[in-house]
N, C-alpha and C positions, 0 to 999 in steps of 0.2 A: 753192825754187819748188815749184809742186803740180801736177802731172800729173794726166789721166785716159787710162788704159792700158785699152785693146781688143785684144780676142785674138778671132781668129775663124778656128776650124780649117780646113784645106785639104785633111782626109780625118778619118777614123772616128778617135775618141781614146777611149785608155781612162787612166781616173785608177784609180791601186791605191790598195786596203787596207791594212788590217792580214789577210786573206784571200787568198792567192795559191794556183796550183797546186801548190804545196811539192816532197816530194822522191817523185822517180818510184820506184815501187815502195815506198816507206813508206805503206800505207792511211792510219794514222793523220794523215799531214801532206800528202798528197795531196789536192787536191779537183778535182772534174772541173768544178762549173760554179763559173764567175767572171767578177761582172758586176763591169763599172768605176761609179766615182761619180758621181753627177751633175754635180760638180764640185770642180777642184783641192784640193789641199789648200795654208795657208796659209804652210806650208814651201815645198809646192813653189815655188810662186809669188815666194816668196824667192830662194831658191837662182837658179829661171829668172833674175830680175831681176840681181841681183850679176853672173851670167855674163856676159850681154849687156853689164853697163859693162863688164867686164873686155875685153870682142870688140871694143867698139867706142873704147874708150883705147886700142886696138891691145898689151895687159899678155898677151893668150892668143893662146898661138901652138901651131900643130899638130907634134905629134911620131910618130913612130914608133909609139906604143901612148896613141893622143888627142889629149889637148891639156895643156900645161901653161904654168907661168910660167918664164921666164928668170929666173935668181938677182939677175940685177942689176938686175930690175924688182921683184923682192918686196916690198920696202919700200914702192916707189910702190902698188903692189896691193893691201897693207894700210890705207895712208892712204883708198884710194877705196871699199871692199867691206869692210874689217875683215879679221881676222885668220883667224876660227870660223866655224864653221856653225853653226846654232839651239841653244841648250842650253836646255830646260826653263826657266825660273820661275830665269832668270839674266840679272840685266840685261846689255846688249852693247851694243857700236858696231857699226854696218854702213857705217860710212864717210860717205861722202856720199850716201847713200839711209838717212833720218830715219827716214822712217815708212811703213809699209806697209798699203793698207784693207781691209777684209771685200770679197772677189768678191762680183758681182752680176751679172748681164742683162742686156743692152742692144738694145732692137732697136728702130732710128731713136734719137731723144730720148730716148724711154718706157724707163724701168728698173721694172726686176723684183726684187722680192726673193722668199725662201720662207719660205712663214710657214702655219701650220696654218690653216685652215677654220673658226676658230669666228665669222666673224662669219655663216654660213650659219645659228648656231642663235642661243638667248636663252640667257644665262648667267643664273642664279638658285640664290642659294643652297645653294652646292658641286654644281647637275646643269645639265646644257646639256638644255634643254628641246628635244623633238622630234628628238632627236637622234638616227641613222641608221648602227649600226654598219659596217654593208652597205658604205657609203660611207669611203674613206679620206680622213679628215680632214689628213693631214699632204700628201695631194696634189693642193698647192695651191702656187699663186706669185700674187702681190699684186702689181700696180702700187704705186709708192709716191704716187700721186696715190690711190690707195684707186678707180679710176674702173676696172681693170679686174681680173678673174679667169684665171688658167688653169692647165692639168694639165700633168704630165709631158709626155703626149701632144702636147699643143698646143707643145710648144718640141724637146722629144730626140724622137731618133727611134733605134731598139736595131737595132746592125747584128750578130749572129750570126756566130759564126765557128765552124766545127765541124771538129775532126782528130782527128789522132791521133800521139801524140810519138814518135821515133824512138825505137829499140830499146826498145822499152814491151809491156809482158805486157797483162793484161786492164783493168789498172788507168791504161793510154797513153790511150785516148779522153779527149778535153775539150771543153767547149762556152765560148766566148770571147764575152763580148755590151758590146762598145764602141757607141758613141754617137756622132750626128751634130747638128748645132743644125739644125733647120729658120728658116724664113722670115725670115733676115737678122739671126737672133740671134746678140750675141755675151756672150764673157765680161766683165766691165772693174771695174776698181779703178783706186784712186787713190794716188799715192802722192806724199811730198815728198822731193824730190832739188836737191841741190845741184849733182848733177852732166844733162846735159840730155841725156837720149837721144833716139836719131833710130827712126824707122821701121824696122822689119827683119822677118826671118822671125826664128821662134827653135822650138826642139825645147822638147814639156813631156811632163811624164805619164810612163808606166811603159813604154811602147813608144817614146820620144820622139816622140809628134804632132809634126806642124810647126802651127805657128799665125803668122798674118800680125798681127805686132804693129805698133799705130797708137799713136801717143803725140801726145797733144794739151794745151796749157797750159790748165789751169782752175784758179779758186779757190773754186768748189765742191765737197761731198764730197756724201757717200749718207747722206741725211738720210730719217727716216721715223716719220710720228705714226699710232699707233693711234688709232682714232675714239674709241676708249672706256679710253683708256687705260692699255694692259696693255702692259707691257714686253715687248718682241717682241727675240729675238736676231736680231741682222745678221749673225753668224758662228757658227761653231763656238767654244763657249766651256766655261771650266773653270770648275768651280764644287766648291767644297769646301764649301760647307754642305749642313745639312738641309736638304730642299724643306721636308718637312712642318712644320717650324719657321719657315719662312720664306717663306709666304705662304698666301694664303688658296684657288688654287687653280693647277692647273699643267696644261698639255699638252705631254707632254716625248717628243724621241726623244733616244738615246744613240748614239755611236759612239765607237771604239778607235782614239785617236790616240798613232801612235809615231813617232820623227824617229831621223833619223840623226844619228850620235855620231861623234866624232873618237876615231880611235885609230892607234897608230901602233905597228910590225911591227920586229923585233926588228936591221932595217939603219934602224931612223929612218925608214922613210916611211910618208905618210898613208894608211890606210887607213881604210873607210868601215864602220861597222854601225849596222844595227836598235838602237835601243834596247831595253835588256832589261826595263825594265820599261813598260808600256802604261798607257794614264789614257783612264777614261772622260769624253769632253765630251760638253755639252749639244749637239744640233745647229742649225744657223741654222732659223729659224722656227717654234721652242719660243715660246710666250707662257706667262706669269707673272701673275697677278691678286692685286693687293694685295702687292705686295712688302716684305720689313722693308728700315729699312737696313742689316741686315748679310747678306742676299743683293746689294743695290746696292755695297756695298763688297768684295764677293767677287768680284765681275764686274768693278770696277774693279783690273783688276790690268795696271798700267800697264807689266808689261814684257812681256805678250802683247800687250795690246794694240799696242803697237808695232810688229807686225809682223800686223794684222787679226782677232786671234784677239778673243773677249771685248767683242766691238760689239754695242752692244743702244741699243734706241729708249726711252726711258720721259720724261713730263713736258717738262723741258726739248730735249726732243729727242734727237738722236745723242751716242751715249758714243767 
């Protein structure tokens, strides 16, 4: 069955980076300001989801230091959420939860995605004519009727948080700038699950936000045509080719996506890290003009996308 999942915070959320306050008193890996993303990451949103079937099979149960599974449900626990957390460009089973979509916006019916500015200029022959550096082009979000525009501004709203860390020398001040959704927006994807979640609160993000999760049966997903079109990413996507080879013009931002790894401590239990190494994606609402098909078949890479990374709009519609 296909789901459409809404998340709509219940106080200020911050999503991390690859960027955090690091370690107090190390300048080098210290940083004082640290703003959150504008939204989750497609791990996170994983991870959140697996939990939730596990809370609500009644598989997770609270102990002493969290929560864990009872040995004589792990097996059942495996058949419903799989066995791993996210491995890089390695195909997996997540159980009874198939497929997971690119986040998006939701406020009322109307969805949102983020997608760069250029239909404000005229593209001609590799320059965007009248084009206005002054003005940031990537701060923008698109209706996917193409009927409306808006900014950052018009959806987040940046709540600040200023201290200073305990037993910290001159290097303890920091400045925290988490985010609220204004005027009834939310987050939502879609997912297909075999198994049927209900309504709930659920913790996301680096502080664990609560967010009041709404699940609702659809068999529509997040469809969206460029008027002129130009492949538009719906997600944060990997891309291992040359741009410059592989199309005739690009508006691109990058960010540093890394996932947490399985490893395990020297009595056998699971322990959690950062992955050691980092990969630069494309970000959701990069466009592409003129694309080859081996940029199309670089984006089609069917074991991210599995889990909403590498969604993009071109021609026939959503990948």
């Amino acid at each position: 069955m296909k789901y459409l999942i809404t998340l709509t915070p219940l106080a200020p959320f911050f999503f991390g980076g690859n960027k955090t306050f690091g370690t107090l008193g190390d300048k080098e890996k210290s940083n004082y300001l640290v703003k959150s993303r504008l939204f989750p990451q497609q791990t996170a949103l994983l991870g959140m989801i697996r939990k939730e079937m596990l809370v609500q099979a009644g598989f997770l149960t609270k102990r002493v230091r969290g929560e864990g599974i009872d040995s004589h449900l792990k097996l059942k626990a495996k058949e419903l959420v799989g066995e791993t957390k996210f491995i890089f460009n390695q195909e997996q089973s997540f159980g009874e939860l198939k497929s997971l979509g690119a986040v998006f916006l939701m406020q009322g019916e109307k969805r949102y995605i983020k997608k760069v500015d250029i239909d404000s200029y005229q593209y001609s022959n590799g320059l965007l004519l009248n084009y206005n550096p002054k003005q940031d082009i990537y701060d923008n979000f698109t209706s996917t009727d193409n009927q409306k525009k808006l900014q950052v501004s018009d959806i987040f709203e940046e709540v600040a948080q200023i201290g200073i860390k305990k037993m910290g020398g001159d290097d303890a001040y920091f400045k925290k700038s988490s985010y609220k959704l204004k005027d009834k927006f939310k987050f939502a994807f879609f997912i297909e699950s075999d198994f049927e979640l209900q309504n709930s609160k659920v913790s996301l993000g680096a502080d664990g936000s609560i967010f009041k999760m709404e699940v609702e049966q659809r068999e529509d997903d997040l469809t969206y045509q460029d008027k002129n079109n130009y492949l538009t990413l719906l997600s944060d996507s990997y891309i291992d080719v040359n741009l410059k080879d592989s199309c005739e013009f690009a508006i691109t931002s990058e960010i540093t996506f890394r996932y947490l790894e399985n490893k395990f401590n020297n009595n056998g239990n699971q322990i959690f890290h950062k992955s050691t190494k980092s990969y630069n994606f494309y970000e959701k609402g990069s466009i592409f003009i003129n694309p080859t098909q081996e940029l199309i078949e670089a984006l089609n890479n069917k074991t991210i996308q599995k889990i909403g990374y590498n969604k993009f709009s071109y021609n026939q519609g959503e990948q």
